[in-house]
C-alpha positions as CSV (number, residue, x, y, z in Angstrom):
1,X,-34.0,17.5,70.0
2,X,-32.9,16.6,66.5
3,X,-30.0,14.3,65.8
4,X,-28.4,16.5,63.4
5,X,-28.3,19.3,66.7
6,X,-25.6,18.4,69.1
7,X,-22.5,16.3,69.3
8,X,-21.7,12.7,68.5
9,X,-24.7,12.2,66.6
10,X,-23.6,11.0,63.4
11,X,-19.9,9.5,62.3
12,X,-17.2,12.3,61.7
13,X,-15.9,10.1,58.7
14,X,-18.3,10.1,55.6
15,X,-16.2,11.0,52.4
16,X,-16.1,14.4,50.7
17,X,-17.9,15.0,48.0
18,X,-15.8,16.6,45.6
19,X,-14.9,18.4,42.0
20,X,-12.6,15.8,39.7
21,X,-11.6,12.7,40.5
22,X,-9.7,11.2,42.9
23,X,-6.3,9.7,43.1
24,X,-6.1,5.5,43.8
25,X,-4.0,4.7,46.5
26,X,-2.0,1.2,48.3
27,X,-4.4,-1.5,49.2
28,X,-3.8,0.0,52.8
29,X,-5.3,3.4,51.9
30,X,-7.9,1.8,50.2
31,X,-9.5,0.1,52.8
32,X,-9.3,3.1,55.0
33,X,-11.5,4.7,52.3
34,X,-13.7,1.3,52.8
35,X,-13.9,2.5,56.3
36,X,-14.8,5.8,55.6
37,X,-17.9,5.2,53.0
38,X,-19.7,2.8,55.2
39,X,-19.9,5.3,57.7
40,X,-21.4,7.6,55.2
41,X,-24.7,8.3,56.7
42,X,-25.5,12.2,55.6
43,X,-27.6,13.1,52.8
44,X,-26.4,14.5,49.6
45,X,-29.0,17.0,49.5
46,X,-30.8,18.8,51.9
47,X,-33.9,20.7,49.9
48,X,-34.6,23.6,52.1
49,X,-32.7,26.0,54.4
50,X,-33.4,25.4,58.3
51,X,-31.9,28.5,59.4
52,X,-34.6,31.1,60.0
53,X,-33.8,35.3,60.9
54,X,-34.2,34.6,64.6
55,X,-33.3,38.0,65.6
56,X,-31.9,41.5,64.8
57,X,-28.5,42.2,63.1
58,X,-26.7,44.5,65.4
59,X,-28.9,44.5,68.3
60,X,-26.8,42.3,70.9
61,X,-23.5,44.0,72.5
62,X,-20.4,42.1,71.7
63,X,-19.8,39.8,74.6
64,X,-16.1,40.5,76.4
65,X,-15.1,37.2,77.3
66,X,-13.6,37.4,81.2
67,X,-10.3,37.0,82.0
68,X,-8.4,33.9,84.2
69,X,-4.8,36.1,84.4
70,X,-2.0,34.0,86.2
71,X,-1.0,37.3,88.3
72,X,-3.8,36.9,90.6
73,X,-4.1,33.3,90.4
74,X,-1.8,30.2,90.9
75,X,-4.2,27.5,89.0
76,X,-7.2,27.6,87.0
77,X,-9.4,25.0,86.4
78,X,-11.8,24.2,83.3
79,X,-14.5,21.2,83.2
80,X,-15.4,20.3,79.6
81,X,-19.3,20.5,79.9
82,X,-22.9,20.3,78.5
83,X,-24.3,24.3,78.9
84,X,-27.2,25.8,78.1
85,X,-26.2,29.3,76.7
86,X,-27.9,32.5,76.1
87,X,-26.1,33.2,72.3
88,X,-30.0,35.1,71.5
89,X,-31.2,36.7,74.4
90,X,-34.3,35.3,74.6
91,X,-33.2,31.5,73.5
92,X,-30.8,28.7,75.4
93,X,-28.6,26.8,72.6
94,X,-27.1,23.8,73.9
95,X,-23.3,24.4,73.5
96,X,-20.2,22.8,75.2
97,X,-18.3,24.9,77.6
98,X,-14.7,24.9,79.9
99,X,-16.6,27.0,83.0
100,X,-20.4,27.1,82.1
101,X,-20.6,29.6,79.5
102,X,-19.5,31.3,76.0
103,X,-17.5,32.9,75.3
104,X,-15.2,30.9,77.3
105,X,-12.1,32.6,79.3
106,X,-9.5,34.2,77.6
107,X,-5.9,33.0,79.4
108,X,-3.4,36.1,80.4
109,X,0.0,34.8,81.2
110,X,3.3,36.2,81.3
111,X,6.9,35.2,79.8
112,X,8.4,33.7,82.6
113,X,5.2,32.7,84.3
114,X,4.5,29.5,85.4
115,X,1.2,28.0,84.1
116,X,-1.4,25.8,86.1
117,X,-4.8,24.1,85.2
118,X,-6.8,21.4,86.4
119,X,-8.6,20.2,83.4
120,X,-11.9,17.4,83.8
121,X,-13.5,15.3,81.2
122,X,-17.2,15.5,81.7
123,X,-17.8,14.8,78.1
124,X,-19.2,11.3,76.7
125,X,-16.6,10.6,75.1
126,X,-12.5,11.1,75.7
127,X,-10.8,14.7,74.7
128,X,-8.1,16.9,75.3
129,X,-6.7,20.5,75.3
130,X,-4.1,21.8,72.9
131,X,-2.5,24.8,73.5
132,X,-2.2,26.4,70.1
133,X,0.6,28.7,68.8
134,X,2.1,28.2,72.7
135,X,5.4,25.6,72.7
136,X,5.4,23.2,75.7
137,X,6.2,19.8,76.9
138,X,5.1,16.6,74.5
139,X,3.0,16.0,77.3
140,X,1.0,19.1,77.8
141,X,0.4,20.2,74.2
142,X,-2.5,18.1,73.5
143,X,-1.8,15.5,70.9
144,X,-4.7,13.6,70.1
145,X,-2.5,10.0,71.8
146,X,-3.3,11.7,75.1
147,X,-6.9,12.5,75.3
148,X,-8.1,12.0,78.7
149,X,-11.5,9.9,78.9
150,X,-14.7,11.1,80.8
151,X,-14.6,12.1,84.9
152,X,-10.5,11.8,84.6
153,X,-8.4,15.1,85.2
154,X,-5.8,16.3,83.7
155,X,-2.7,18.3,85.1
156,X,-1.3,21.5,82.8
157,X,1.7,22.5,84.3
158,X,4.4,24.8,82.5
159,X,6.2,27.6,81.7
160,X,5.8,30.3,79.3
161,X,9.6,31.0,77.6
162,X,8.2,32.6,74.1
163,X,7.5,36.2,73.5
164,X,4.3,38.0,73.5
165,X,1.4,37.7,71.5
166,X,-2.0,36.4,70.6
167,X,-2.8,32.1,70.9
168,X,-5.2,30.3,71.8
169,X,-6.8,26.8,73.1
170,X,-9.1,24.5,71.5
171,X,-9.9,20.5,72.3
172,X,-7.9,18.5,70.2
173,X,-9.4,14.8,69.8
174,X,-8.6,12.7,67.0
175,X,-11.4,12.6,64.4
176,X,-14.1,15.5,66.7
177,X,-12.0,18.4,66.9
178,X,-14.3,20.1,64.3
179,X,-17.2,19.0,66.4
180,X,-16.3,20.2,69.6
181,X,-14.7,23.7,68.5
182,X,-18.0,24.4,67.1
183,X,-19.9,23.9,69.5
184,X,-17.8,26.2,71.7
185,X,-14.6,24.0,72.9
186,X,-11.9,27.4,71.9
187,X,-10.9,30.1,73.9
188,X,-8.1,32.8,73.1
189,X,-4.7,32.9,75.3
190,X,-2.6,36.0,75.3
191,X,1.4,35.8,76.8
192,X,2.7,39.1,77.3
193,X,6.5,40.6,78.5
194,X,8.2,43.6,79.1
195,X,9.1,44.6,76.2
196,X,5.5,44.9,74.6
197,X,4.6,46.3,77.9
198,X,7.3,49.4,76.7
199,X,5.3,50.2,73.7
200,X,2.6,51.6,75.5
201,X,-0.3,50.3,72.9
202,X,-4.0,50.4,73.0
203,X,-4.9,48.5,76.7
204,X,-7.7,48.1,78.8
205,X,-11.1,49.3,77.8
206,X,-9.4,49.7,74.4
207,X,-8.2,46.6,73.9
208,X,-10.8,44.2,72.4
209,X,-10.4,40.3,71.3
210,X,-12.6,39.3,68.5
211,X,-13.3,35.0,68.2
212,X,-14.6,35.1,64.7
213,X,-17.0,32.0,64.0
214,X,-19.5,31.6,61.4
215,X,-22.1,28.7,62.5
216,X,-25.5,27.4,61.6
217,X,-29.0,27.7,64.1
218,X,-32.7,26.6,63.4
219,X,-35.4,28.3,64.0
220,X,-35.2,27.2,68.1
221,X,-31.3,28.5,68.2
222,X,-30.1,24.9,68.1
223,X,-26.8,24.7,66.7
224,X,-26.8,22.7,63.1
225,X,-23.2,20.6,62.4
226,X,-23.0,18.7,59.7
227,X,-26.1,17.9,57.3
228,X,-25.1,16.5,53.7
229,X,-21.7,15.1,52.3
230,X,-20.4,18.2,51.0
231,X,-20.0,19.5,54.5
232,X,-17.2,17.2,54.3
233,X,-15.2,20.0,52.8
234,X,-15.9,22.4,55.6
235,X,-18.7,24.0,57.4
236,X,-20.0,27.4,56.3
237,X,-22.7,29.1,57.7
238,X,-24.9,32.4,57.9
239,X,-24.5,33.5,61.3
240,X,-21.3,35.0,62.2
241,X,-20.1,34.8,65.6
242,X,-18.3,37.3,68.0
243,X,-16.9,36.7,70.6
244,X,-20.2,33.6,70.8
245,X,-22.8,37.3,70.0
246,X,-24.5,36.8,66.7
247,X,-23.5,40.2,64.2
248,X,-22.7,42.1,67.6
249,X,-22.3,45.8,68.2
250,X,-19.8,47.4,70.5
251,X,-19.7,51.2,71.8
252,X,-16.3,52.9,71.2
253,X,-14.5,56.7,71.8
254,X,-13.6,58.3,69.1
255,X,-9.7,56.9,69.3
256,X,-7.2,53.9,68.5
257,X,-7.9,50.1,69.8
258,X,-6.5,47.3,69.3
259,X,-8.3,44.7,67.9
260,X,-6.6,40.8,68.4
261,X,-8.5,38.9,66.1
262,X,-8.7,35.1,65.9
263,X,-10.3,33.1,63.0
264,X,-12.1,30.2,65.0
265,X,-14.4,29.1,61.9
266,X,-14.4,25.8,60.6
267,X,-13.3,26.3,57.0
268,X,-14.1,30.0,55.8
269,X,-11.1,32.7,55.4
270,X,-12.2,36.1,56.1
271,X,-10.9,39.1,54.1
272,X,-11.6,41.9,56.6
273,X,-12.0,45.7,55.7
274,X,-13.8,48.1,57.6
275,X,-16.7,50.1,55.7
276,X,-16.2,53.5,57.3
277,X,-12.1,53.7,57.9
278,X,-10.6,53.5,55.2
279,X,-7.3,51.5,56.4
280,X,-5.9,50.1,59.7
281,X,-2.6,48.7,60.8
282,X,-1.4,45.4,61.4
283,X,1.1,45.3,64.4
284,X,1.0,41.3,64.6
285,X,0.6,37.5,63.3
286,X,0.5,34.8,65.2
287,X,3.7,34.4,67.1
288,X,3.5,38.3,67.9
289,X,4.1,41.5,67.1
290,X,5.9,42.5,63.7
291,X,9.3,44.5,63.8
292,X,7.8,47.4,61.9
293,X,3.6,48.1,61.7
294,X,1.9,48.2,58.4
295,X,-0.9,49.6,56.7
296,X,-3.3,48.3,55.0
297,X,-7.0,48.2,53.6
298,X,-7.9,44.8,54.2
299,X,-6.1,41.4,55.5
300,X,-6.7,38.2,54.8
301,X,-6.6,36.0,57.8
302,X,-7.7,31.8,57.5
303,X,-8.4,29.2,60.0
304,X,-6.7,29.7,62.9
305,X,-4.6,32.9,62.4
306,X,-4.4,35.6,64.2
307,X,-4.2,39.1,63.8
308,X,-3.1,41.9,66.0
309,X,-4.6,45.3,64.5
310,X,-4.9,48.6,65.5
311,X,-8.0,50.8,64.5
312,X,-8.5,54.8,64.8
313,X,-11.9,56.0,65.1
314,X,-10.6,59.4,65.3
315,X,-12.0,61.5,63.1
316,X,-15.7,59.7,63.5
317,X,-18.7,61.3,65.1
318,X,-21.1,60.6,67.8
319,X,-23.4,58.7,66.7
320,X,-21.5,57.2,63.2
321,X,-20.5,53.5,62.9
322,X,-18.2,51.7,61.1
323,X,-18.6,48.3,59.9
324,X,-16.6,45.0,60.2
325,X,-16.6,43.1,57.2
326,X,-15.6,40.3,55.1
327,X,-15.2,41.1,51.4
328,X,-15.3,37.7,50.4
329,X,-12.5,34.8,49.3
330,X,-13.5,32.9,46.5
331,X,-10.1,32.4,45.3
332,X,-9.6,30.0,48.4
333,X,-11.7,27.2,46.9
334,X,-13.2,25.6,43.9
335,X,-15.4,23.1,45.6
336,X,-18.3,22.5,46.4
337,X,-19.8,23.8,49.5
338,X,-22.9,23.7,50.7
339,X,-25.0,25.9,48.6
340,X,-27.8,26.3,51.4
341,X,-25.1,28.7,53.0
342,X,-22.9,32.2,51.8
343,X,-19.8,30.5,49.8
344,X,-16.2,31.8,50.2
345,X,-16.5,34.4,47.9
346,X,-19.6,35.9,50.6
347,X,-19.6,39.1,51.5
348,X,-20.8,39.8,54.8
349,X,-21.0,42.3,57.5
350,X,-19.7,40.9,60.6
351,X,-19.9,43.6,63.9
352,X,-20.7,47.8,64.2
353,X,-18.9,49.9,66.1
354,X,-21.1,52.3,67.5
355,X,-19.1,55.7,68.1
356,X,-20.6,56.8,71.7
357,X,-18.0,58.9,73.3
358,X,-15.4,61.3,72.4
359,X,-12.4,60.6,74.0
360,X,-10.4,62.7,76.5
361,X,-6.7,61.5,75.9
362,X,-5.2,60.3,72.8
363,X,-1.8,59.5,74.2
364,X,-1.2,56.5,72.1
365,X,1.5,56.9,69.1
366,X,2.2,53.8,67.5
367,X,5.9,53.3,67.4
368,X,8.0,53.1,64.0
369,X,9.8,49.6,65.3
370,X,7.8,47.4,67.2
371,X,10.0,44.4,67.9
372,X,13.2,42.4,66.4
373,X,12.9,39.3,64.6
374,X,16.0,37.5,64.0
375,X,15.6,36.2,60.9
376,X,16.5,32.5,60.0
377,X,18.8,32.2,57.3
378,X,18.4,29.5,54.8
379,X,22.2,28.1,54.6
380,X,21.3,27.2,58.4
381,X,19.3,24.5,56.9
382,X,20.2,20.8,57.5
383,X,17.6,18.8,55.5
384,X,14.5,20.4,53.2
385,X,11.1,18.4,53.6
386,X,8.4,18.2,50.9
387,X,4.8,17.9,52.2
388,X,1.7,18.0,49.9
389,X,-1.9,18.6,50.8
390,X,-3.9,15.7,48.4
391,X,-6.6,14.0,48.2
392,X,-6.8,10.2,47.6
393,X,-9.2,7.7,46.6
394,X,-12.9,8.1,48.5
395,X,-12.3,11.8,48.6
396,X,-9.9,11.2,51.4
397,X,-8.2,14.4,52.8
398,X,-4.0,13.9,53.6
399,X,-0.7,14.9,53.9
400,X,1.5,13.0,51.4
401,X,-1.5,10.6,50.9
402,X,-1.8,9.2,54.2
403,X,-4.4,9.2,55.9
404,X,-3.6,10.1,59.6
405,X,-2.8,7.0,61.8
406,X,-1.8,8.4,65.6
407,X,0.7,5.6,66.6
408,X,3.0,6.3,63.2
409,X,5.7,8.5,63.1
410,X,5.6,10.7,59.6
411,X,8.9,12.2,60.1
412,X,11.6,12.0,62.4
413,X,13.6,15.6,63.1
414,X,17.0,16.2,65.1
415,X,16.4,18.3,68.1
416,X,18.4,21.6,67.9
417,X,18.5,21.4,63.9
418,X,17.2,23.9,61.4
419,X,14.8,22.4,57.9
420,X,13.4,24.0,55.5
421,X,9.5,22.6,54.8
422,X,8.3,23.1,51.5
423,X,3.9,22.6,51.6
424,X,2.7,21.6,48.4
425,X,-1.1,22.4,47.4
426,X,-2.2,19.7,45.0
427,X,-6.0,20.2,45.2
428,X,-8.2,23.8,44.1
429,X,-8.4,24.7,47.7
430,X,-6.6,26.4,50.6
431,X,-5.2,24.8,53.5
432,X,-4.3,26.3,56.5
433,X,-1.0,24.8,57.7
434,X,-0.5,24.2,61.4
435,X,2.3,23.0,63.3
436,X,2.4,21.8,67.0
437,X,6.1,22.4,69.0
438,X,7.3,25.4,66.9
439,X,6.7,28.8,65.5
440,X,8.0,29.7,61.7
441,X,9.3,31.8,59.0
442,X,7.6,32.1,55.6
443,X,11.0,32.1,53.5
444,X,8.9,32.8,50.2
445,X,5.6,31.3,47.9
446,X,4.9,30.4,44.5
447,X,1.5,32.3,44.0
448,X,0.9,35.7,43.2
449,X,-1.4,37.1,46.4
450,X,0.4,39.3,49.1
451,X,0.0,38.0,52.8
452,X,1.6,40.7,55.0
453,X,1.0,38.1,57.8
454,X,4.0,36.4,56.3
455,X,6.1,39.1,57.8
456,X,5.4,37.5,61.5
457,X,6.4,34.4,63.2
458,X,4.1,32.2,62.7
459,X,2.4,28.4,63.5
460,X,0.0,28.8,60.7
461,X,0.2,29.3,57.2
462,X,-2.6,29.2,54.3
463,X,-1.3,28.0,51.1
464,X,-3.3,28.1,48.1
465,X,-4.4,26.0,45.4
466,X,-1.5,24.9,43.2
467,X,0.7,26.6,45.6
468,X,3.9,25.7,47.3
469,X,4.9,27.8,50.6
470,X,8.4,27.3,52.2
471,X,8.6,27.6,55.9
472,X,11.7,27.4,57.8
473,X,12.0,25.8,61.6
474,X,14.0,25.6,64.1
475,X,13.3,22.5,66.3
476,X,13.7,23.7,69.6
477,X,11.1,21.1,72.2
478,X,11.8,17.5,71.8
479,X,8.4,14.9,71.7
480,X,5.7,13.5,69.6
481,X,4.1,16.0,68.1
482,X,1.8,16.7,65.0
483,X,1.1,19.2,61.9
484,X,-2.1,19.0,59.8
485,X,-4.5,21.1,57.7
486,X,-6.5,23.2,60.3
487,X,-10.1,23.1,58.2
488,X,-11.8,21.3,60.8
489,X,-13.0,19.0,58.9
490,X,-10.3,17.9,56.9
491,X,-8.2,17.4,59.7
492,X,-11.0,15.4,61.7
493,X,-10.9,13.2,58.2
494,X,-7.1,12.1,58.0
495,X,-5.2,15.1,56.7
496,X,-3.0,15.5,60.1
497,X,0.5,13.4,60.4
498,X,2.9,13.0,63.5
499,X,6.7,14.4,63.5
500,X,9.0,13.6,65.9
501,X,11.9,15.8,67.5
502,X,14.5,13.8,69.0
């Protein structure tokens, strides 16, 4: 197998290649750049494009990940593991897995459940599992400090006390979390209570989770990582990913779902409209549903949101599909990507849905009010942070221009106390914001595009380039715990810091 085709086969910390220069740091920062360019081993070029049309658009049927729900089971158990996986149906890609195969188990759990898992190491080297968007214990959210090395297992134990909505869970080790998520380490986990139980939305058969990935194959259905220096900015690829089924298709009735939708790529921010329906509704962000649903013709949603939409294929006809797609985002970066793959600004059809059936019963009427969401006022306040997104010397990624060291402590916040975080954008690229321990309000932003997302609770926020978002928290889980830039590869580099609630 070639080097370049599975994990741990080249450093995670060659520089990025980027527009402009670079800012000069402390003789401290500087030798961490030192570090990081004689571990530069990729290529700056690669002259021709591996990645051969293997197969069909639209052929395969979208793969519904199985369940683990905690009311039929006490504990679960996952084993980080080597798989061979079908993602073509006539190919094995060498992936990593939590039970043996992709799409790996979406987690149902309800408020006021208690939550179990047995989690084994049976990768080379040590790892761990965060649970993202869900607040818990210092000790079971999955800071990097923790990761457990190989044959050890871990204990999850706690219990959910947020409202419902969509998360997930992804490996979390300092410097390979790109690595691992790609090749397959991410799963989605939904809470739910009574009170969206009440609403009486889209369930069941029409209630469908969408893991969004784009990713890179050869012409044997390896998986490709990284493979020259400008990867260092993020890794695009051709192939999109649902639900681990290249450009799937899925059979619907002619009626509503609801589609939770999670952005599990490494660096690309999807702008999603349907060709065929010409709007759809967004009901929820990240930390759940909105108080009120709104409409809209496309939604932009970046690494590591998610969205909670409902679709109507009403008034289609046997036999008619509509189209998943992504329009394109080229206002998230001016950089340089690697030009071997479709940039940001890509447009690209993602899944059909393949109208089969007419449906019987249309009972479902989306409510006016959804939920409450008590808002945070800003006089509640105690302390306003400034954090910037930069770049430093080497074409190192940071926060505040430090590169991430995991036994510092960035910022120290009282437990119980309410701050205002203003996230400054310094560089011509969008950062996804995420933060372990809490969910959020977006009090306001200094750029000029409209995120209805910003409506929700929520753990992650993209700001764009040359713009400042202010967030406010309420500190509510004491610990160690951290907030970074959720590119996957910029966060592998250094741009993650550590906060501390005590």
């Amino acid at each position: 197998m070639n080097r370049r085709n599975f994990l741990y086969s080249f450093s995670f910390t060659a520089a990025a290649i980027i527009l402009g220069g670079c800012e000069k740091n402390s003789e401290n920062n500087n030798k961490v750049v030192e570090k990081f360019n004689e571990s530069q081993k990729l290529p700056l070029k690669l002259s021709k494009n591996e990645t051969a049309g293997i197969f069909k658009p639209f052929t395969q049927e979208l793969k519904i990940p199985k369940e683990i729900n905690f009311k039929n089971i006490a504990k679960a158990k996952f084993n980080a593991q080597k798989s061979l996986v079908a993602i073509y149906k006539d190919k094995k890609t060498e992936v990593l897995t939590f039970q043996g195969d992709l799409p790996n188990p979406t987690i149902r759990i309800k408020k006021g459940d208690n939550f179990e898992l047995d989690f084994t190491n049976s990768l080379e080297k040590p790892t761990i599992i965060h649970w993202h968007g869900v607040i818990v214990p210092e000790e079971m959210d999955g800071h990097p400090k923790d990761a457990i090395n190989t044959q050890i297992t871990k204990e999850y134990k706690y219990k959910i006390n947020q409202r419902a909505g969509t998360f997930w869970y992804h490996t979390h080790p300092h410097g390979r979390t790109g690595e691992e998520i790609y090749y397959g380490l991410s799963g989605l986990y939904i809470i739910e209570d009574d009170d969206e139980k009440r609403l009486n939305l889209p369930s069941g058969e029409f209630e469908l989770p969408l893991i969004i990935q784009d990713r890179r194959f050869d012409k044997k259905a390896n998986l490709i990582y990284k493979e020259i220096a400008l990867d260092n900015n993020g890794i695009l690829g051709d192939v999109v990913l649902v639900n681990s089924t290249p450009f799937p298709y899925q059979n619907v009735k002619n009626t509503k779902y609801r589609l939770r939708i999670l952005n599990s790529s490494s660096v690309r921010t999807y702008r999603l409209a349907f060709e065929g329906i010409e709007s759809f509704v967004l009901i929820g962000t990240d930390g759940g549903l909105l108080e009120k649903p709104i409409i809209v013709k496309d939604i932009l949603i970046a690494v590591a949101e998610r969205i909670d939409i409902v679709i109507d294929f009403k008034d289609k006809k046997i036999g008619e599909t509509v189209t998943l797609k992504t329009l394109g985002f080229k206002e998230a970066s001016n950089f340089i990507t690697n030009q071997k793959y479709p940039n940001l600004g890509a447009k690209i059809d993602i899944m059909k849905f393949k109208v089969t059936q007419l449906s019987t019963n249309d009972s479902v009427k989306l409510p006016r009010n959804l939920s409450s969401i008590l808002k945070i006022k800003e006089s509640d306040a105690s302390k306003v942070r400034t954090i910037t997104m930069e770049i430093i010397g080497g074409g190192i990624w940071t926060l505040n221009k430090k590169p991430y060291d995991m036994n510092r402590v960035d910022e120290r916040v009282k437990l119980g106390s309410t701050e205002i975080w203003e996230i400054k954008n310094t560089v011509h690229m969008a950062h996804p914001f995420h933060m372990h321990g809490v969910q959020f309000q977006v009090l306001d932003r200094t750029g000029k595009i409209d995120f209805p997302t910003d409506k929700g609770w929520k753990d992650t926020v993209l700001v764009m380039p040359g713009e400042t978002v202010r967030i406010i928290i309420k500190f509510t889980m004491p610990g160690l715990f951290v907030y970074h830039c959720h590119i996957l590869e910029h966060e592998d580099h250094a741009m993650m810091a550590n906060f501390l609630v005590e």
